[in-house]
Structure formats: C-alpha cells, structure tokens
DRENLUMTOR-646467 format. One record per residue (C-alpha): residue number from 1; residue in three letters; x, y, z. Coordinates in steps of 0.001 Angstrom, whole numbers, plus 524288, in hexadecimal, padded with zeros to 5 digits. Example, Ala and Ser with C-alpha at 12.3 -4.5 7.8 and 13.67 -1.06 7.14 Angstrom:
2
R / resi / resn / x / y / z
R / 1 / ALA / 8300C / 7EE6C / 81E78
R / 2 / SER / 83566 / 7FBDC / 81BE4
This chain:
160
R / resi / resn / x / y / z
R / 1 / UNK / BD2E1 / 6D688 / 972BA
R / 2 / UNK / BD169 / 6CA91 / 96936
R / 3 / UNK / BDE4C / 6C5C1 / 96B69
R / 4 / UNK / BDA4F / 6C56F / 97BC4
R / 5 / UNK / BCC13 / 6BEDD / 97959
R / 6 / UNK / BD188 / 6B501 / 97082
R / 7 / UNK / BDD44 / 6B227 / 979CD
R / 8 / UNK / BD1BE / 6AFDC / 98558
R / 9 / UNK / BCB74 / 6A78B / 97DA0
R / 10 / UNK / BD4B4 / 69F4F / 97917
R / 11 / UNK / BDA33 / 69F15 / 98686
R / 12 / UNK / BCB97 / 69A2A / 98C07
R / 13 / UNK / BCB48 / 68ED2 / 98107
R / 14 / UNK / BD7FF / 689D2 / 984BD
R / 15 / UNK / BD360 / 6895A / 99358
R / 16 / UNK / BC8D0 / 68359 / 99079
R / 17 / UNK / BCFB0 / 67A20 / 985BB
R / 18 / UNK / BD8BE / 6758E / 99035
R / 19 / UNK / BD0F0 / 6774A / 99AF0
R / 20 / UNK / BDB88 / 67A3A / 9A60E
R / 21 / UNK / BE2BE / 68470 / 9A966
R / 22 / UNK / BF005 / 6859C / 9AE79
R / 23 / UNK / BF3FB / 68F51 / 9B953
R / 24 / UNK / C021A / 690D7 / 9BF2F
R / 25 / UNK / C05EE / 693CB / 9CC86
R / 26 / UNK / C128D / 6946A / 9D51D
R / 27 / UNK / C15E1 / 68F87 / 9E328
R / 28 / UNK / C1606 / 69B9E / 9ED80
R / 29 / UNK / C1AE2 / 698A7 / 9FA1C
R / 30 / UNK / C11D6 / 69A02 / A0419
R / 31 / UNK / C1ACD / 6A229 / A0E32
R / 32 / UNK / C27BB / 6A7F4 / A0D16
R / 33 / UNK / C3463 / 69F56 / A0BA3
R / 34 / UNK / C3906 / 6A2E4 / A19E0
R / 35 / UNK / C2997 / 69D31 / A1F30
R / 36 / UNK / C2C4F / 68DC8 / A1853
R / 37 / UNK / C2E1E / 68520 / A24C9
R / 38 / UNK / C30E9 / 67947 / A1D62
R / 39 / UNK / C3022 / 67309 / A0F41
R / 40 / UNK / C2D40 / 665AD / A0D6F
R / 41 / UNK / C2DA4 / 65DE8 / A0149
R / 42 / UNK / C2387 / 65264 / A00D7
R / 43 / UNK / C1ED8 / 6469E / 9F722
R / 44 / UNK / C1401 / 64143 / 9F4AF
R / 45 / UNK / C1159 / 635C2 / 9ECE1
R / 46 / UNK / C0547 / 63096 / 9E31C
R / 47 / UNK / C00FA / 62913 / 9ED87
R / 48 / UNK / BFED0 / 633F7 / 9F7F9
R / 49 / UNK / BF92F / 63F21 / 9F221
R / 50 / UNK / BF72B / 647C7 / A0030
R / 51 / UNK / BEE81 / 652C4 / 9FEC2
R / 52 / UNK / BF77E / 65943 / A0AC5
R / 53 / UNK / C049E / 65669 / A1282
R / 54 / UNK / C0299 / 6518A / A208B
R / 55 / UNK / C0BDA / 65159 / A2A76
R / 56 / UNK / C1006 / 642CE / A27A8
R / 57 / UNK / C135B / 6458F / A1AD8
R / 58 / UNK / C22DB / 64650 / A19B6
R / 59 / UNK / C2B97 / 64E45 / A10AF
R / 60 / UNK / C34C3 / 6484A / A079D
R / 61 / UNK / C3CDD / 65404 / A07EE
R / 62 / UNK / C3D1D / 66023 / A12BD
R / 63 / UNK / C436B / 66CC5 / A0A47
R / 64 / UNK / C4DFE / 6740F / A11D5
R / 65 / UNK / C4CB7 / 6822A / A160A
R / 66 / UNK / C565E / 68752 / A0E73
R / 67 / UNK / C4DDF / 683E9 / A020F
R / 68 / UNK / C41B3 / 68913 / A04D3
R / 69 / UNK / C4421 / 69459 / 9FD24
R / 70 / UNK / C49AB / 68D91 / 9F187
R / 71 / UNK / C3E9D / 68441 / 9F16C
R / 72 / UNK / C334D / 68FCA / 9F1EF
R / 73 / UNK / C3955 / 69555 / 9E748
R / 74 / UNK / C3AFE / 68A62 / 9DF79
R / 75 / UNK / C2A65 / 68731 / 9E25C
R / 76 / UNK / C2737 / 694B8 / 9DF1B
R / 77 / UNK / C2DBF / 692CF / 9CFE7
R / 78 / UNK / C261D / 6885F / 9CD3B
R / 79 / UNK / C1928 / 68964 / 9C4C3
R / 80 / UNK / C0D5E / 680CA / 9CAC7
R / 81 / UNK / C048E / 67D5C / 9BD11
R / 82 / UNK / BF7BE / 67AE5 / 9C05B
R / 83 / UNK / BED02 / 676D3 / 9B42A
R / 84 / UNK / BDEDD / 67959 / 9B975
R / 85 / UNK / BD4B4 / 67311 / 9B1D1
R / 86 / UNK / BC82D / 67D0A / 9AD66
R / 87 / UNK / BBF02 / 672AD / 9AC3B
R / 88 / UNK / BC169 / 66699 / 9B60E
R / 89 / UNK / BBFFE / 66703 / 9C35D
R / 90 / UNK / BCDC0 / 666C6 / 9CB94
R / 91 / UNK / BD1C5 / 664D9 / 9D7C8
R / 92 / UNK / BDD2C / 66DC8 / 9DBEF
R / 93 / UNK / BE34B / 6652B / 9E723
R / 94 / UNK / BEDCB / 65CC4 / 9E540
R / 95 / UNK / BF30E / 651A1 / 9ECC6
R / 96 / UNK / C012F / 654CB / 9EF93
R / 97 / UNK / C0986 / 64B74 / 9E6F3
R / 98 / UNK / C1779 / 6492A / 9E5BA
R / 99 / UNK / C21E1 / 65309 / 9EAE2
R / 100 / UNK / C1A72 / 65E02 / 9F430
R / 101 / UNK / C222F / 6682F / 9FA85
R / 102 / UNK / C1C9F / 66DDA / A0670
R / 103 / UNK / C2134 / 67C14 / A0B00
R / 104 / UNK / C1EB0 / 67D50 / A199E
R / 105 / UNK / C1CD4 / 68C6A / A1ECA
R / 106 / UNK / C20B9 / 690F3 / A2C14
R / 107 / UNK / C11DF / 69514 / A2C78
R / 108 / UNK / C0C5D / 6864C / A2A5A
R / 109 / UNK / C08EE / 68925 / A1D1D
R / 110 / UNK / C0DED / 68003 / A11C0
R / 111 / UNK / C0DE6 / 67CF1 / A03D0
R / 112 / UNK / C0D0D / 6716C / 9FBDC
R / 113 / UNK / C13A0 / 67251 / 9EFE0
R / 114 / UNK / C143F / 667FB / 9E5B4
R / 115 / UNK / C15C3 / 6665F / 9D6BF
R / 116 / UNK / C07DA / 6619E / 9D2D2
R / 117 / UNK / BFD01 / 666EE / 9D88A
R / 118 / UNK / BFBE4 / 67105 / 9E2D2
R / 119 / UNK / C041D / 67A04 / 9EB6C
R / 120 / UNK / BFD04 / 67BEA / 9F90E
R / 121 / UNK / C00DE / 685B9 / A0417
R / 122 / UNK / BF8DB / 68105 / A0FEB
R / 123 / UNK / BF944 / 6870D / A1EC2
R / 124 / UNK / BFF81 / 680DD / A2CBE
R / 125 / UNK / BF044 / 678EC / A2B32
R / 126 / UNK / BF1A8 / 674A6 / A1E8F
R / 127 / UNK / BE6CF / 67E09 / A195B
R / 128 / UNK / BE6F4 / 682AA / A0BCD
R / 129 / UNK / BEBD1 / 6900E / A0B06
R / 130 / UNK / BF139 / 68F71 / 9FB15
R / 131 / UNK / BF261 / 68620 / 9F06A
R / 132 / UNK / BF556 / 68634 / 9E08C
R / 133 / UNK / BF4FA / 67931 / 9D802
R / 134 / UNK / BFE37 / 67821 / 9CCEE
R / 135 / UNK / C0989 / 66E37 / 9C9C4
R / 136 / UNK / C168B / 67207 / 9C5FF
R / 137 / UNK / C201A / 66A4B / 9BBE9
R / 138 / UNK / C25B0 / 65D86 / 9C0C4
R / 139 / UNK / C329D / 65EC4 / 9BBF1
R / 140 / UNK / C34B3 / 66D8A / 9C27C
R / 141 / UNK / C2DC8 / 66789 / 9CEEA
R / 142 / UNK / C35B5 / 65C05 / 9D053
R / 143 / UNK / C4298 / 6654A / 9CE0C
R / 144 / UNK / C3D0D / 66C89 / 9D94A
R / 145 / UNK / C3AD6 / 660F2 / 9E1DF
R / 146 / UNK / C470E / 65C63 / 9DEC1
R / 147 / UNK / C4E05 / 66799 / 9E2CC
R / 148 / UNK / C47D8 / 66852 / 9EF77
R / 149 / UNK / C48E9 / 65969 / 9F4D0
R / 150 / UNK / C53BE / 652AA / 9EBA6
R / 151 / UNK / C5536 / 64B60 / 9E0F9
R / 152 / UNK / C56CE / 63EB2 / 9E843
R / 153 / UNK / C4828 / 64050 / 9EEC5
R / 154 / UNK / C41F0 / 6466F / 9E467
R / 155 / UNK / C4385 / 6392C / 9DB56
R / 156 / UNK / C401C / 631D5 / 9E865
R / 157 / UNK / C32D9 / 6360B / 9E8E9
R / 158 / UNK / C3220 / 63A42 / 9DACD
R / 159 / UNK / C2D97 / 62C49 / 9D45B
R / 160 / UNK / C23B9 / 63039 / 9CC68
C-alpha cells in the first residue's frame, strides 16, 4: 500500500514538475474501406495556413483505388503524440500545414489527416462530427507521404 501511495505521488510531482501531459492516439477510419469515394493528397504552405479545404483548393496528388486499403492501414499504425499543457491555456485547432490527406466517404463525410496537429472527420456540410490533436514523427510521416505520391513530388513541395 506504500509502494502505490508513493508511486501516486511521485507520479503527481512529476506532472506538475513538467506541467504537460502526453496522450497517444491512432487514426480510425471513419467508414469502411469499400465506403472511401476518393483520397486526395493536398499541401499547404507557411504562407496559407487554411483552417478548412474549399472547393478551389486543388490536390497535388489524387490516390488510386486500388490503394485505399493499403493507405488506411498504413494511417491506422501510426501513433499521433499529443503534449497537453496542465497549466496554460491551449487552443486545440490547428491550421492545416504542409502535406494533408483528405479521405472522401461515399456518405459526404471526410477526414483530414496530417502529421502536426489534428485529424478531423467532418460530414457532406462540413460540420464537426470527430477530431483528435497529436503529431506523428516526421521522418515515418514523410516515408508515408512518400509512398503514396512519389519521390519526385514529395521533394517538390518538401522545401522546408
């Protein structure tokens, strides 16, 4: 009974040493595989920063049918990080940045997945329906990008 009060408390004083906590989550698609109308890869640069797609905005890459599966899969092993400070106020939307892929469901539902930040599922309206914030690694994200659109675009856009 010690040995579990002194654990607590030493857990408490290092959350409140450090003052954040961190909490992992995983992509889920929204529908099944056989539901995806479309997949779209999109990228955004520094100076954009949109807080949604509109229908002007243009993909960079459209992912073929034969790949949706490969790709959920591959979205569903990654682990989103996410580091939630105790003590400061945050603000837990995010701009989309960078590489964005959108998964388009036969039902007008759609998520926004992207490595920093937040992955949204939104209806045919655009209302919120689900969200989770958390950034993955940017090496295993740009393997994954890079797998998906091609070596050749990847560095295109990639000049950061």
């Amino acid at each position: 009974m010690k040995k579990i009060s002194l654990v607590i408390v030493l857990l408490l004083v290092t959350i409140l040493l450090t003052g954040c906590i961190t909490r992992e989550s995983s992509f889920q698609a929204y529908e099944e595989i056989e539901q995806i109308s479309s997949v779209q890869v999109y990228y955004f640069d520094a100076s954009c920063y949109p807080k949604e797609l509109d229908d002007s905005t243009q993909p960079i890459k459209i992912i073929e049918q034969d790949s949706y599966s490969e790709l959920i899969n591959d979205l569903e092993q990654l682990t989103f990080e996410d580091v939630i400070p105790l003590f400061m106020p945050s603000d837990p939307r995010f701009n989309l940045y960078q590489f964005v892929i959108k998964i388009n469901y036969k039902s007008g539902a759609y998520q926004l997945v992207q490595k920093s930040g937040t992955v949204y599922t939104l209806d045919a309206s655009g209302e919120h329906l689900d969200s989770f914030h958390g950034g993955v690694d940017d090496e295993i994200w740009n393997e994954l990008i890079t797998k998906y659109i091609g070596e050749d675009l990847f560095n295109q856009y990639n000049q950061d």
